[in-house]
C-alpha positions in Angstrom: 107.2 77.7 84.0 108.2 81.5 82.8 105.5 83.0 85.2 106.9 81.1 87.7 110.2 83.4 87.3 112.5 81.2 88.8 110.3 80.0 92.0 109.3 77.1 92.9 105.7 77.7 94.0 103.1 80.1 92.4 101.0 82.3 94.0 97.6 81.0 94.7 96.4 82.8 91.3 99.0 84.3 89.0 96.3 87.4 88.6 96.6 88.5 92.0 100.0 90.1 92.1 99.6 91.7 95.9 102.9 91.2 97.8 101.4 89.1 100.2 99.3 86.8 97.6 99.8 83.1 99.6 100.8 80.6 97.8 100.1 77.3 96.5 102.4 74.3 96.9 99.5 71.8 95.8 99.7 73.8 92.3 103.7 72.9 92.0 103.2 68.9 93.1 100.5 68.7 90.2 102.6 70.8 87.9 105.9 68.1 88.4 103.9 65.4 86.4 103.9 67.7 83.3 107.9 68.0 83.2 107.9 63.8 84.3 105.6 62.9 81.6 107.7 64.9 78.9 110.9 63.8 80.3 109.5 60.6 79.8 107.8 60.9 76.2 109.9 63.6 74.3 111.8 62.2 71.4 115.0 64.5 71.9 116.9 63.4 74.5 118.4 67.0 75.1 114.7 67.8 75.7 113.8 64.7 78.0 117.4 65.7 80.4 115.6 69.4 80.6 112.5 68.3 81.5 113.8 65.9 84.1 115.9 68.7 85.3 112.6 70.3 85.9 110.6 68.0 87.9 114.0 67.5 90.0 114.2 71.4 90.5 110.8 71.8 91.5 109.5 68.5 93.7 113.8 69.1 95.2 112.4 72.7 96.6 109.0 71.5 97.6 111.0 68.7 99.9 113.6 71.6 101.2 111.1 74.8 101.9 107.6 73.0 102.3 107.5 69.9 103.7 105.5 69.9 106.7 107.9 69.0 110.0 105.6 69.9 112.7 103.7 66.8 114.3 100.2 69.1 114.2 100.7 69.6 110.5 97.8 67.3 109.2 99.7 67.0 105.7 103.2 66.7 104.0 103.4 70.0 102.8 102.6 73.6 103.8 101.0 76.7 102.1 98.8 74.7 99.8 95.5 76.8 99.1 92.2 75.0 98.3 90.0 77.9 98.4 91.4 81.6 98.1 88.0 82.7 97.2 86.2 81.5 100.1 88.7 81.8 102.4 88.9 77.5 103.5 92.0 76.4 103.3 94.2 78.7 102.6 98.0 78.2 103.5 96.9 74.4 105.0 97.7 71.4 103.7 95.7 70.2 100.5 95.1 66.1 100.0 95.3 66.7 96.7 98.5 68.6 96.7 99.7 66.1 99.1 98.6 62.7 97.0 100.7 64.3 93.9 103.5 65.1 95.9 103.8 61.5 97.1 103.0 60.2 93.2 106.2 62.7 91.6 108.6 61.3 94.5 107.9 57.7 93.2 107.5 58.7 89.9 110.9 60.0 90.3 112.7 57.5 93.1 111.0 54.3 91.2 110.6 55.2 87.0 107.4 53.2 85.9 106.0 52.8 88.9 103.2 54.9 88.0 103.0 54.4 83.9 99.7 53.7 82.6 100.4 50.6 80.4 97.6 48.6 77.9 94.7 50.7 80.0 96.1 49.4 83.4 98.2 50.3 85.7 101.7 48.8 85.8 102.9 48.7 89.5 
């Protein structure tokens, strides 16, 4: 969250610090299920309203700056990056970006939706 200074979505690789580095919203939908699962587990309450505060902050800017509104989009959100290195995929939508996206919205809309529970799935 620190390298992240404050933005929403990181550059494709935090390494590559060129102005025009594109980004990666795929990387921010996976990253909301580490602040959901700790708002969820964390012993201190303080703690769990912080890390909720997180996962709101972050999935809340991918739904007001990425999400995809044009009908030749083929995904939910824009500038994910799948491949930097070889060039396929870069600022497109990512299924994988996309499928997390969709599981932090319920996570977050419908709590326990998506809790693992005695090695299945509770939905």
């Amino acid at each position: 969250m620190d390298q992240l200074g404050g933005a929403i979505v990181p550059p494709w690789d935090f390494a590559d610090t060129s102005p025009d580095a594109p980004l990666d919203t795929s990387a921010t939908a996976i990253m909301t299920a580490g602040p959901l699962d700790l708002a969820r587990l964390h012993p201190d309450p303080a703690a769990r309203q912080k890390w909720q505060q997180t996962a709101e902050r972050l999935l809340t800017g991918l739904c007001t700056d990425y999400l995809a509104t044009s009908p030749e989009h083929r995904g939910l959100l824009t500038k994910g990056c799948y491949s930097k290195p070889h060039n396929i995929g870069v600022q497109w939508p990512v299924m994988f970006g996309d499928y997390f996206f969709v599981e932090a919205l319920v996570r977050i809309m419908m709590p326990g939706t998506f809790s693992i529970q005695h090695n299945q799935l509770a939905v």
